[in-house]
C-alpha positions in Angstrom: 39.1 154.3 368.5 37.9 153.9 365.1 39.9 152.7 361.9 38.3 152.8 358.5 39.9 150.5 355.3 39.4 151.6 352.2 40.0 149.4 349.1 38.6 148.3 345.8 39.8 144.6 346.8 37.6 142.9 349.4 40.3 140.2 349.9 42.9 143.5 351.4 40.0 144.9 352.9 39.5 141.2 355.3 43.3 140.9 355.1 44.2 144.3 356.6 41.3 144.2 359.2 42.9 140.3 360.6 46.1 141.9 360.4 45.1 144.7 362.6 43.2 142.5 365.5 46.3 140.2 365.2 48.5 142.5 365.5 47.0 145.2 368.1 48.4 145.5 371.3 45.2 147.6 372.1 41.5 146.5 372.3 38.5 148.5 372.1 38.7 149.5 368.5 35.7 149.2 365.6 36.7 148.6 362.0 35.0 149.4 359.5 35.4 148.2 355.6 34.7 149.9 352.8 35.0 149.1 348.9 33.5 152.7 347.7 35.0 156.0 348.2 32.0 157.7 348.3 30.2 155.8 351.0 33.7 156.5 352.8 34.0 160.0 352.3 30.3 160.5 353.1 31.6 159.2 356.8 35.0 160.6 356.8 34.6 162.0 360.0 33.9 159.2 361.7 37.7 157.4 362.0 40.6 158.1 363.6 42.7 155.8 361.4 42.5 155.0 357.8 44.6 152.7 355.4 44.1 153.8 352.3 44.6 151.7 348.8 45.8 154.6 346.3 44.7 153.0 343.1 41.2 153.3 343.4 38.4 152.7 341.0 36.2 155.7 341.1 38.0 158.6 343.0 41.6 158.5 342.8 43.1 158.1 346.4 45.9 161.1 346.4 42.4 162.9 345.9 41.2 161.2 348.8 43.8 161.9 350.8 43.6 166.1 349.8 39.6 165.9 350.3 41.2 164.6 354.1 43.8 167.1 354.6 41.5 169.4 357.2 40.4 166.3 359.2 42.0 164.8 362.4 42.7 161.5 360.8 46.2 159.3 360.4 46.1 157.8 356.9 48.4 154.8 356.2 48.5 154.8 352.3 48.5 150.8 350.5 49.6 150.4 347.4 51.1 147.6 345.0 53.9 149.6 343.9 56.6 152.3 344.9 56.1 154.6 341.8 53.3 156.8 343.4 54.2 157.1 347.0 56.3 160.4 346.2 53.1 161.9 345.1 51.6 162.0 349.1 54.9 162.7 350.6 54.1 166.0 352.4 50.5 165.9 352.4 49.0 164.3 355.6 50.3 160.7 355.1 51.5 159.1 358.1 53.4 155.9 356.4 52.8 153.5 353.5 52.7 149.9 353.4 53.5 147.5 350.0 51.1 145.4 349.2 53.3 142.6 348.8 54.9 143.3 351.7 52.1 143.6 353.8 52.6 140.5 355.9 56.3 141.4 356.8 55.6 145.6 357.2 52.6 145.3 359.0 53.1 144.6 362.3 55.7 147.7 362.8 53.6 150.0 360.9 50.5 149.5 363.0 52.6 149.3 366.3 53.7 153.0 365.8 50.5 154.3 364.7 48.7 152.8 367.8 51.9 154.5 370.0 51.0 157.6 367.9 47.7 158.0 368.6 48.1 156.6 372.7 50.5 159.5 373.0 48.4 162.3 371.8 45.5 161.4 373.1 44.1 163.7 375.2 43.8 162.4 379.2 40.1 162.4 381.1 40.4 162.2 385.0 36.9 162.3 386.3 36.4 162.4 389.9 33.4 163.1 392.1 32.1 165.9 390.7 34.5 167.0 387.8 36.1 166.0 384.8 39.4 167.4 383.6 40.4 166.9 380.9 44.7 167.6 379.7 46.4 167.4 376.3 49.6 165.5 377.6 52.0 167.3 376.8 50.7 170.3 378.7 51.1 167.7 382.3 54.6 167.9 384.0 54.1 165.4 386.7 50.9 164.1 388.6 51.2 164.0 392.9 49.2 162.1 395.6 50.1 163.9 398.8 47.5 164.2 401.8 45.2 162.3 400.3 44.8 165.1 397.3 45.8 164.4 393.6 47.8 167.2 391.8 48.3 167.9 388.2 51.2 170.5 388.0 51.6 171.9 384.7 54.5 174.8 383.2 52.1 177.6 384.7 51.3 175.9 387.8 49.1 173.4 389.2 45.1 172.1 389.8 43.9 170.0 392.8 42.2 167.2 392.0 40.9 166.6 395.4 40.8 163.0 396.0 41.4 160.7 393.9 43.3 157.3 393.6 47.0 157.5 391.9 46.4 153.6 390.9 43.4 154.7 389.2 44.8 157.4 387.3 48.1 155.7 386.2 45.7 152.9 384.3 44.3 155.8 382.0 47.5 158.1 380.8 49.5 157.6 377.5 52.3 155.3 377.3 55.2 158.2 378.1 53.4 158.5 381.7 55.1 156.4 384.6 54.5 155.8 388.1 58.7 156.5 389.6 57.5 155.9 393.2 54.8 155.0 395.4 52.8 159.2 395.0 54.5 160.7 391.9 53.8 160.3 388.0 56.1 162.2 385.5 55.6 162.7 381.8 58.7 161.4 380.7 59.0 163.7 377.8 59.3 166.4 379.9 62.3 165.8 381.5 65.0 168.0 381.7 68.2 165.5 382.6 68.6 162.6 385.4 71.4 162.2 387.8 71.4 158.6 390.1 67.5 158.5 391.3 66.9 162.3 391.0 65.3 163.6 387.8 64.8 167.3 386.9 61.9 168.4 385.0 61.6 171.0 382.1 59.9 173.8 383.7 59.9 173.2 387.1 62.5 173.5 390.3 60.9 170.5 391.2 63.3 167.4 392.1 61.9 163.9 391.5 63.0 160.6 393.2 62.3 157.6 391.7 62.5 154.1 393.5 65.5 152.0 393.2 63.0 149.2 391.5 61.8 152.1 389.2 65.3 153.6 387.9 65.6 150.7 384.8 62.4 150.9 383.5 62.5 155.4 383.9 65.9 155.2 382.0 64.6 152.6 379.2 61.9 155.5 378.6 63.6 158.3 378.5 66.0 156.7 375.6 62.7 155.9 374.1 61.2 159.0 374.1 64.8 160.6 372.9 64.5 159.1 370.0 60.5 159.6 369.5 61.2 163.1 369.3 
């Protein structure tokens, strides 16, 4: 993952970069400062996050954000006032943060962003000889059974072949959990849960999930109740 900061102010620049390595519940990441809009912009294409001071020197940073609005990047907008964060409601903003706020806002603002992007990431399982690769919200549930690793979906299923379930569990987004010893669900795609049996959307199948699982399944699916 790559974030980008983008302000005028070195001293936000350094302040927003210690915030984010003090605050990430993530590792892994490369920041990147930058003072100059145009250096950003020339590589724009680079990030997957940017927080973005508005009251720029040479390019105005609602422009910024407009000259961004085709690119696969979440912008958190800074600014040291309320009066112009109407102007990028609607237009590819993903939160803002007050700069005199920053210390108290931050922390929340980055933890859903970094939820954000772990959720929509798309999921890699490489075995022996192939890589397949998921968006997750096309993956129902995930099934070690005869020493095989399967990945059913709305419109059916692929055989992984073998493949370790502990393996692949370490690699899926936060809304994928292990409910017993051979099955992972997506726990946005269930349909309703009744005791230790769980129904998913688009399936007949029946899940169990361990008695030592049922707390932590439940907490989730309130989670991802309100997520949606």
């Amino acid at each position: 993952m790559k974030i980008a900061i983008l302000d005028n102010d070195k001293y936000f620049c350094d302040k927003i970069k210690q915030l984010i390595i003090d605050n990430s519940y993530v590792s892994g990441f490369d920041i990147d400062m930058y003072e100059s809009p145009r250096i950003f912009l020339e590589n724009r294409n680079k990030y997957d996050i940017l927080f973005l001071e508005i009251d720029l020197l040479e390019i105005d940073g609602i422009d910024i954000v407009r000259k961004l609005k085709s690119n696969q990047i979440i912008i958190v907008v800074v600014t040291n006032s309320y009066d112009r964060i109407t102007e990028v409601i609607g237009i590819n903003v993903a939160g803002y943060i007050i700069k005199n706020q920053i210390d108290i806002e931050f922390k929340k603002i980055i933890k859903e962003i970094l939820e954000y992007v772990d959720i929509n990431k798309n999921i890699m399982i490489t075995t022996k000889n192939n890589i397949y690769c998921y968006e997750p919200a096309e993956i129902l549930l995930i099934e070690y059974i005869d020493r095989h690793l399967y990945v059913y979906k709305k419109n059916g299923y692929d055989d992984l072949g073998y493949i370790s379930i502990k393996d692949v569990i370490k690699t899926l987004p936060i809304q994928f959990v292990l409910v017993n010893k051979n099955q992972i669900i997506n726990i946005d795609k269930i349909a309703f849960m009744v005791g230790m049996n769980i129904k998913l959307k688009y399936s007949d199948m029946i899940v169990e999930v361990s008695r030592r699982k049922r707390r932590e399944v439940f907490e989730l699916m309130i989670r991802a109740i309100n997520r949606i």
